[in-house]
C-alpha positions in Angstrom: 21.1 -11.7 63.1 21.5 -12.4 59.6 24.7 -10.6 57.5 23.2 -8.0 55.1 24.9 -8.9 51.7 24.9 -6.7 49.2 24.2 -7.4 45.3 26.9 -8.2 42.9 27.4 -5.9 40.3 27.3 -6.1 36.6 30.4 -6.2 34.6 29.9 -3.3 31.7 31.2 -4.7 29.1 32.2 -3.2 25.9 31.3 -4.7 22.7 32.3 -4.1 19.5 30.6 -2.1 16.7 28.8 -4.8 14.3 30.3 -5.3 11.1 28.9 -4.2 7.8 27.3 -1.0 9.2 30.1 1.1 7.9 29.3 -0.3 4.3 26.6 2.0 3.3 22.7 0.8 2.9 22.0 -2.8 2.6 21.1 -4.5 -0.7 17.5 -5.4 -1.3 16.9 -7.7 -4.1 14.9 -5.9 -7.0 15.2 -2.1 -5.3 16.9 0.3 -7.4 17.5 3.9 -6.2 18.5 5.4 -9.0 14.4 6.5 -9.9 14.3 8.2 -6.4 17.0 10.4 -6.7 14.2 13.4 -7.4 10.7 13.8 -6.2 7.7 13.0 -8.1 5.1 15.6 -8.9 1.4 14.1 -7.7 0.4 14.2 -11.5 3.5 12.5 -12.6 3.2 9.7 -9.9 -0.6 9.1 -11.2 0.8 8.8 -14.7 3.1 6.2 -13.7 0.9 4.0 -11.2 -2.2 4.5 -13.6 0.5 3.0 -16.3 1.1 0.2 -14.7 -2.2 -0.6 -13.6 -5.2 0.7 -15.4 -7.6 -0.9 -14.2 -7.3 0.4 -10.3 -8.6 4.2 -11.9 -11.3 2.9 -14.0 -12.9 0.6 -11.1 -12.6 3.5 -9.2 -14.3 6.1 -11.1 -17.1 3.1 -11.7 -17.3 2.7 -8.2 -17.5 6.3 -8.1 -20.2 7.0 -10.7 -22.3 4.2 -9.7 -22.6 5.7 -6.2 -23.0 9.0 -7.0 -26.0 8.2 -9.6 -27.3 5.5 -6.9 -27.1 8.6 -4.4 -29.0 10.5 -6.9 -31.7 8.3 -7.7 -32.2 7.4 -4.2 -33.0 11.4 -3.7 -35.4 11.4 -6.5 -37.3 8.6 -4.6 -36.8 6.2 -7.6 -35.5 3.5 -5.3 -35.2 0.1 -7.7 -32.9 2.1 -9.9 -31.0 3.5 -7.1 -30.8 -0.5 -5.6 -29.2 -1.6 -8.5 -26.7 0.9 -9.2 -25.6 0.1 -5.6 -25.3 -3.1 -6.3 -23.2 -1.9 -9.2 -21.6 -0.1 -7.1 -20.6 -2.9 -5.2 -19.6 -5.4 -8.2 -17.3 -2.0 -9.1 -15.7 -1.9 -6.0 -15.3 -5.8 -6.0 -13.3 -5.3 -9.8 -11.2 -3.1 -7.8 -9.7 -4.9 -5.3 -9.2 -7.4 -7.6 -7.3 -5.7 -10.0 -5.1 -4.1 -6.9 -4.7 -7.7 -5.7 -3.3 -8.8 -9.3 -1.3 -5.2 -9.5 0.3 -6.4 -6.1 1.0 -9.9 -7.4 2.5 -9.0 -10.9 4.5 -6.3 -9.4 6.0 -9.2 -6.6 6.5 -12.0 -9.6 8.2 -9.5 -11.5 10.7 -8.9 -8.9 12.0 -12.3 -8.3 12.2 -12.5 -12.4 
């Protein structure tokens, strides 16, 4: 018959705590902490996004107005109108996701300045 061996093992080793973790939280290039030591109202953090990009809140109340009067005219069965203030509706929502597209980019260039 065959001798029944039996598995080594593992040797537990113990490793050393990595270095650096005892230094408080890491750098990151362009992040400053020093604006988050208080919480933000929700008016105050609209102020300050709708400051640095304006044009986010307009496209959206456009994309919100043309929809709601497309909805409208739609109801009242006058259906060219209501086409073409969805298609405005459209080109609206199209100025907005570009202008959050150049927010994103301006705001990433600005950090590596």
């Amino acid at each position: 018959m065959a001798a029944a061996t039996t598995p080594a093992a593992p040797e537990h080793t113990v490793q050393a705590p990595l270095s650096g973790l005892d230094d408080g939280p890491p750098h990151i290039e362009g992040f400053n902490p020093s604006h988050l030591t208080r919480d933000e109202t929700f008016r105050e953090k609209l102020e300050r996004k709708t400051k640095e990009n304006p044009f986010v809140p307009i496209g959206c109340l456009a994309t919100a107005g043309a929809l709601i009067f497309g909805l409208r005219s739609f109801q009242q069965g006058n259906t060219r109108h209501s086409q073409l203030l969805m298609r405005g509706r459209i080109a609206a929502q199209g100025f907005t996701v570009f202008a959050i597209i150049v927010g994103v980019l301006s705001t990433a260039l600005r950090t590596k300045q």
